[in-house]
C-alpha positions, 0 to 999 in steps of 0.5 A, spaced: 500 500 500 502 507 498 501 514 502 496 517 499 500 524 496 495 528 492 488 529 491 485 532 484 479 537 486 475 542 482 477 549 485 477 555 484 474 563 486 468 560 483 468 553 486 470 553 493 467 548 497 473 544 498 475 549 503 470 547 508 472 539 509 477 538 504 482 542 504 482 542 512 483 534 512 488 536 507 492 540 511 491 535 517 494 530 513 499 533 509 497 532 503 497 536 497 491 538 492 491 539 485 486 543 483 482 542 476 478 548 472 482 552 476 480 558 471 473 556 472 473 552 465 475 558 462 470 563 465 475 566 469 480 569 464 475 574 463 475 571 455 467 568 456 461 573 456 453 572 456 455 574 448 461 567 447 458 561 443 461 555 445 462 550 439 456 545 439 460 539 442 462 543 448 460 540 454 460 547 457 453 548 453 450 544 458 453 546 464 448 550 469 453 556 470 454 557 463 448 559 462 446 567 459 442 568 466 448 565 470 454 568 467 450 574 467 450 573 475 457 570 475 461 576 471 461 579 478 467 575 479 470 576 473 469 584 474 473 583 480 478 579 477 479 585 472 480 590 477 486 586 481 489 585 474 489 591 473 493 594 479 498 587 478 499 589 471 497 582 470 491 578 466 484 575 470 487 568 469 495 570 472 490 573 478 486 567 478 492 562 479 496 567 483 491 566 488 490 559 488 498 559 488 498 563 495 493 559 499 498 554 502 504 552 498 501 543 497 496 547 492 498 546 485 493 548 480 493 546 473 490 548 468 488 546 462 491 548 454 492 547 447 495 554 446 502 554 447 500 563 449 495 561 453 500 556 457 505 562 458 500 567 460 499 561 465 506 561 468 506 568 468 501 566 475 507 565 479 511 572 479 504 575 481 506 576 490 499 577 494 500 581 501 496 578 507 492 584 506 490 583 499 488 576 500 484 577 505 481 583 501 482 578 494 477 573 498 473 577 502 471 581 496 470 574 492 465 571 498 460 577 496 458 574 490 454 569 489 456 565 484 449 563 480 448 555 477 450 548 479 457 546 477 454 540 473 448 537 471 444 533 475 447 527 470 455 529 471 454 531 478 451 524 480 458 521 475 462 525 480 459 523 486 457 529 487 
């Protein structure tokens, strides 16, 4: 039998229910956590809006949160991404890994590419340096949205034992 040494979970600014049970046994685990969607399937790169279409095989046509009404919603934590780029002379996607990054050294996101620009814009993530303050500020300003629609269908969640 091996250590269990990692655990891939959905996180993100906009998926943060690992934080209530997960992350905590985590940490009193020591175990790390690889995050998958860490941009939210996209969405928190600022590149998706209520205007994007999705090829017809996308799987994000089906998605609760990708819907008009719930993006319209959720664009709230897109606009608070923007603002902290902005002051970080970064992008929305590089805030929104950097954030991840600095929430325990044992969190590890990956994102997900097929573009090589994108990738690199991705590992710009890892110069961007949050003060104490900022995080607080980053988090609790991220906990005033209210992210509108379920992750997945209800067929997807109960794949995912959700």
């Amino acid at each position: 039998m091996q250590p269990l040494t990692a655990v891939e979970s959905e996180y993100s600014l906009w998926t943060r229910e690992p934080e209530r049970e997960l992350i905590p046994t985590l940490e009193e685990l020591g175990i790390g956590l690889v995050p998958f969607s860490p941009l939210g399937k996209g969405f928190l790169t600022g590149k998706i809006d209520v205007n994007t279409t999705f090829d017809k095989n996308d799987g994000r046509n089906k998605l609760p949160r990708f819907q008009k009404d719930a993006m319209e919603a959720n664009m709230a934590l897109v606009h608070l991404l923007h603002q902290v780029a902005e002051s970080k002379q970064a992008t929305p996607a590089q805030v929104a890994l950097a954030w991840l990054l600095a929430q325990q050294p044992w969190i590890v996101p990956i994102p997900g590419t097929t573009k090589l620009s994108r990738l690199q814009e991705n590992m710009g993530a890892e110069k961007i340096v949050f003060s104490p303050s900022e995080m607080k500020n980053i988090t609790m300003a991220a906990d005033q949205v209210q992210i509108m629609g379920n992750r997945y269908t209800p067929e997807l969640a109960k794949r995912a034992g959700l």
